[in-house]
C-alpha positions in Angstrom: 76.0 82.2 167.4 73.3 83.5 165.3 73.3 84.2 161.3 71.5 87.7 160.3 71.3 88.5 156.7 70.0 92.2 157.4 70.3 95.0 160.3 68.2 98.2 160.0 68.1 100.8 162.2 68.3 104.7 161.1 71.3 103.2 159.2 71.7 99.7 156.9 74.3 97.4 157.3 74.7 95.3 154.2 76.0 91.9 154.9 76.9 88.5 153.1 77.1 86.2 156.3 77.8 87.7 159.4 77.5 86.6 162.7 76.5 88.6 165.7 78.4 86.6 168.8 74.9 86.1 171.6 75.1 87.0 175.4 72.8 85.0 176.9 69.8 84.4 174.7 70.2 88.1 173.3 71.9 89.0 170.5 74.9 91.3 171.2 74.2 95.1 170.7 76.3 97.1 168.3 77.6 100.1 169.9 77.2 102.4 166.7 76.9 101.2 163.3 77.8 104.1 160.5 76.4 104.8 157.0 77.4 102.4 154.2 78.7 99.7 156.1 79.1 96.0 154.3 80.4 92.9 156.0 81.0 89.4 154.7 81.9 86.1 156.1 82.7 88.7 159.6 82.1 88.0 163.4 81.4 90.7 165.6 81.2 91.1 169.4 79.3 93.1 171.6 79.7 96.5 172.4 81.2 97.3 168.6 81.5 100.9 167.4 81.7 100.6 163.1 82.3 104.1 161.7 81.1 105.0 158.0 82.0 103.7 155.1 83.7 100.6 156.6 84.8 97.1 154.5 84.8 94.4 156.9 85.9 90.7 155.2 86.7 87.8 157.2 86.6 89.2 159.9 86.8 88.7 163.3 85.7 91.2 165.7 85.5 90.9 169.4 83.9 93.0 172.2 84.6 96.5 172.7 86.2 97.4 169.6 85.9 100.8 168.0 86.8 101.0 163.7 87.3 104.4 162.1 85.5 105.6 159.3 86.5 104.4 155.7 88.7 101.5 157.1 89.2 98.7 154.6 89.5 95.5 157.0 90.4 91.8 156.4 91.8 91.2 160.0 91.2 89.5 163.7 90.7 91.9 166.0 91.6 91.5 169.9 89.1 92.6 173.1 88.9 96.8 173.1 91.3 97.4 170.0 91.1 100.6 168.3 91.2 101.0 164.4 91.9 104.8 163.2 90.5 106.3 159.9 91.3 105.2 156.4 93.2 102.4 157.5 94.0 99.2 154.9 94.9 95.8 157.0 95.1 92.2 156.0 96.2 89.3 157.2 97.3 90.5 160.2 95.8 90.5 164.0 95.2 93.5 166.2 95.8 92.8 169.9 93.6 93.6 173.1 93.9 97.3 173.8 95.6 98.2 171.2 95.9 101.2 169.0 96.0 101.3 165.5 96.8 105.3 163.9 95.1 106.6 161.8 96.4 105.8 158.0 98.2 102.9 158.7 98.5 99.8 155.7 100.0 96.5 156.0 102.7 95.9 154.0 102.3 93.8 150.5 104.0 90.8 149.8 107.5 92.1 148.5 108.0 95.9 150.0 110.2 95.7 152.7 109.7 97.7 156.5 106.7 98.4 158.3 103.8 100.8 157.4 101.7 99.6 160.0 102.6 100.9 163.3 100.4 99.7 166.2 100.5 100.9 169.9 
C-alpha cells in the first residue's frame, strides 16, 4: 500500500489519507476520477470509476467499482459493485456485482423498513 496526499490530472482529487491498493510495484490506475471529488481515511482499488461530486469517508473500495455522481459514501464496497447517483450509504457493505439504484439511502437509526434496495 502506498499513502498519496494529492492526485492531479485534468481533474483534482482532494484527499485526507487515502490509499491507492499497488499491483505489482505500480500504483493502481483509477478508471475515471470526476470533478470535486474528496476522500478521507478511503482505500481504493484498481480499475475505479468515481463520478463528480462524490464524498468518500472510510471507505473501502475494491477493484472494478463504478460510483455515481453526487454519492455521499461511508461504506465497504465489494469487487465490480455499482453505486447509482445521489445515493447516501453508511455503515453498510455493498457486495461483489452488485447494483445499487440510483437514490437509494440507508436507513437511520430508529425509522423502520428498507430505503436501500440493492440488486
Amino acid at each position: 500500500m502506498c499513502g498519496c496526499g494529492e492526485i492531479t490530472s485534468r481533474h483534482t482529487l482532494k484527499t485526507g489519507h487515502i490509499l491507492l491498493v499497488r499491483r505489482g510495484r505500480r500504483l493502481a490506475k483509477l478508471r475515471h476520477i470526476g470533478e470535486k471529488v474528496t476522500a478521507e481515511s478511503s482505500t481504493i482499488g484498481s480499475n475505479v470509476k468515481i463520478g463528480d461530486r462524490v464524498k468518500l469517508n472510510n471507505v473501502v473500495v475494491m477493484d472494478s467499482v463504478s460510483i455515481g455522481r453526487n454519492a455521499v459514501l461511508q461504506i465497504i464496497s465489494g469487487v465490480g459493485a455499482t453505486i447509482g447517483e445521489i445515493c447516501n450509504l453508511k455503515d453498510c457493505q455493498v457486495g461483489g456485482m452488485c447494483m445499487v439504484v440510483n437514490g437509494a439511502k440507508t436507513v437511520e437509526k430508529g425509522e423502520r423498513g428498507v430505503s436501500c434496495l440493492i440488486d
